[in-house]
C-alpha positions as CSV (number, residue, x, y, z in Angstrom):
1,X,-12.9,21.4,17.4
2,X,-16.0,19.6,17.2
3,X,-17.0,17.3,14.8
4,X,-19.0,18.4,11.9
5,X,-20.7,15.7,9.8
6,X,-19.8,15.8,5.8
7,X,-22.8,17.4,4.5
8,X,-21.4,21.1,6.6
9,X,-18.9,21.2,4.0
10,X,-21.2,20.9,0.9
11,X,-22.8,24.6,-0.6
12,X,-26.0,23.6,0.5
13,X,-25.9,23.9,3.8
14,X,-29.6,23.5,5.3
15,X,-30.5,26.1,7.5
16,X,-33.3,24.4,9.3
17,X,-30.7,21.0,11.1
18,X,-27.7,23.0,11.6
19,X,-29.0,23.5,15.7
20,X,-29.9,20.0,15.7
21,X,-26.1,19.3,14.7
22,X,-24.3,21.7,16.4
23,X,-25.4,20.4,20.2
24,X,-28.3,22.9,19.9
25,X,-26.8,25.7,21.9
26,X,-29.0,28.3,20.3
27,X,-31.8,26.4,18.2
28,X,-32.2,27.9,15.2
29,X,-36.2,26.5,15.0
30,X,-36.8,28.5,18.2
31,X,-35.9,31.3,16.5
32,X,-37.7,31.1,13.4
33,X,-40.8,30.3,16.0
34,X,-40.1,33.6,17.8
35,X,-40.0,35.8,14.6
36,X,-43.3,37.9,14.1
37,X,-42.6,39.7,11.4
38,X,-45.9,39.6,8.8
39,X,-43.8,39.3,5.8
40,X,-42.2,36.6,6.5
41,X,-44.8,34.5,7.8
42,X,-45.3,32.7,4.6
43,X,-41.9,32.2,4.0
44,X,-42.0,30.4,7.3
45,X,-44.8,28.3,6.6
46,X,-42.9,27.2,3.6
47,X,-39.6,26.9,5.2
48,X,-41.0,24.0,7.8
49,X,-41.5,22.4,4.7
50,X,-39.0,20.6,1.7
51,X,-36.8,23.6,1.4
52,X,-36.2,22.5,-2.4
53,X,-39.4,24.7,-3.1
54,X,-38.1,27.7,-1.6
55,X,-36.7,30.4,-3.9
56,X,-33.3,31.8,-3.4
57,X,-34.7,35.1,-2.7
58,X,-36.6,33.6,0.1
59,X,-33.6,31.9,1.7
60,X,-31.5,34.8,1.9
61,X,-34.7,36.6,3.5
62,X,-35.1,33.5,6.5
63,X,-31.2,34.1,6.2
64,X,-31.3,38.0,6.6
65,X,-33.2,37.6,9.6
66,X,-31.6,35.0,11.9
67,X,-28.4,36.7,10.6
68,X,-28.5,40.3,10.2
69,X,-24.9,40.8,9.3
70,X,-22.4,38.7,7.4
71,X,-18.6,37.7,7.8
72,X,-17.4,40.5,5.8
73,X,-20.1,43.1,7.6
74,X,-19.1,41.6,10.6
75,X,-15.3,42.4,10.0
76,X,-15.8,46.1,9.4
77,X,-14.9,48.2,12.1
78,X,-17.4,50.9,13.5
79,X,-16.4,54.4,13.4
80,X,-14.7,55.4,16.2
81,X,-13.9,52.0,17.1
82,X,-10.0,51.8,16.5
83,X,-9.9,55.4,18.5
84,X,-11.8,53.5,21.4
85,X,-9.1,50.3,21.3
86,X,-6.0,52.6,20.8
87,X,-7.0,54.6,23.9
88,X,-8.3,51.3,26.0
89,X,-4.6,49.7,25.1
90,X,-2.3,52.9,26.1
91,X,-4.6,53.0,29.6
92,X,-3.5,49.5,30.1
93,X,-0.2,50.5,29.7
94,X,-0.1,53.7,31.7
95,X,-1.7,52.0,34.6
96,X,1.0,49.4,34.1
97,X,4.2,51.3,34.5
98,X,2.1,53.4,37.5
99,X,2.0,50.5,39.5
100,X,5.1,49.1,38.4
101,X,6.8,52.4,39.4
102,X,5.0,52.4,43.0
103,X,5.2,49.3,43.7
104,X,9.6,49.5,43.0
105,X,9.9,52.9,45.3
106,X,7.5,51.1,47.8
107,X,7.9,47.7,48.1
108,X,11.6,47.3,46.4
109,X,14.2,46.6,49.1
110,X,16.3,49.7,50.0
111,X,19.3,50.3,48.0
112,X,22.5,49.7,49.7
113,X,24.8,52.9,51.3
114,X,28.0,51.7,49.0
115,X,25.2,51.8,46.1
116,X,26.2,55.4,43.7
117,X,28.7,56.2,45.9
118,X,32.1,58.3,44.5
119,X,33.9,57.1,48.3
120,X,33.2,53.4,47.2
121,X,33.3,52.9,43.8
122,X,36.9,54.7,44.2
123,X,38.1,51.8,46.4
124,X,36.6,49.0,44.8
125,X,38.2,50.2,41.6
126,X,41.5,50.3,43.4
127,X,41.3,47.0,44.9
128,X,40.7,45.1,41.5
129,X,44.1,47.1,40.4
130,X,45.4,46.0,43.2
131,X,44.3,41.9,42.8
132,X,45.1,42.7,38.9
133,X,42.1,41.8,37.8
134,X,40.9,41.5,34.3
135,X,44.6,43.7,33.6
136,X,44.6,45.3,30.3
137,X,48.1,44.5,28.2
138,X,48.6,45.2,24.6
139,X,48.1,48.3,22.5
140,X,45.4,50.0,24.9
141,X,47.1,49.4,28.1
142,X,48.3,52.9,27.2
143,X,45.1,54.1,27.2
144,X,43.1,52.1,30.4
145,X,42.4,54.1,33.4
């Protein structure tokens, strides 16, 4: 995070120097030079000035206009906007398991020929009985296969 000077913290906050402080990625005087609304041209003229003699009505106007919405406007979804991300997020996953899926039948190695075979699982179940592996003893040795 970059370093912010003290006075960001404080509730006055002037408009006018935050570009200069923040590295000036989007000057905020180059903006208030680009806006030709007629209304606000003396609000403008007044702003360049101490901004001590401004009114609170006409901050929030200069505000209002370099930023049309606010935090909590900003958070609001638009209508049809969780439909949009709900159907973006199961095409993700749909196109997922697709290529998964053709990429295991395609590119997998082949499956071995004693792989789900009866002839082969029938011997190798005999030869463990026959190395007594893992025996079963106790109660359900009555019971193992």
């Amino acid at each position: 995070m970059a370093y912010l000077p003290k006075r960001f913290f404080s509730s006055t906050i002037r408009t006018m120097h935050l570009a200069k402080s923040w590295g000036d990625p989007a000057p905020l005087m180059n903006t208030l030079k680009a806006i030709e609304a007629p209304q606000l041209q003396s609000v403008l003229t007044k702003a360049r000035g101490p901004w001590k003699e401004l009114t609170n009505q006409e901050m929030v106007k200069l505000y209002r206009e370099n930023f049309p919405k606010t935090i909590l406007e900003g958070k609001q979804a638009t209508p049809g906007e969780t439909r949009k991300v709900l159907f973006g997020t199961s095409l993700c996953i749909v196109i997922g398991i697709v290529v998964a899926s053709f990429l295991r039948e395609t590119v997998g190695p082949t499956k071995p020929h004693t792989y789900n075979n009866p002839d082969w699982d029938a011997a190798k179940r005999e030869r463990l009985i026959q190395q007594k592996s893992n025996p079963i003893t106790g109660i359900s040795s009555k019971y193992a296969v």
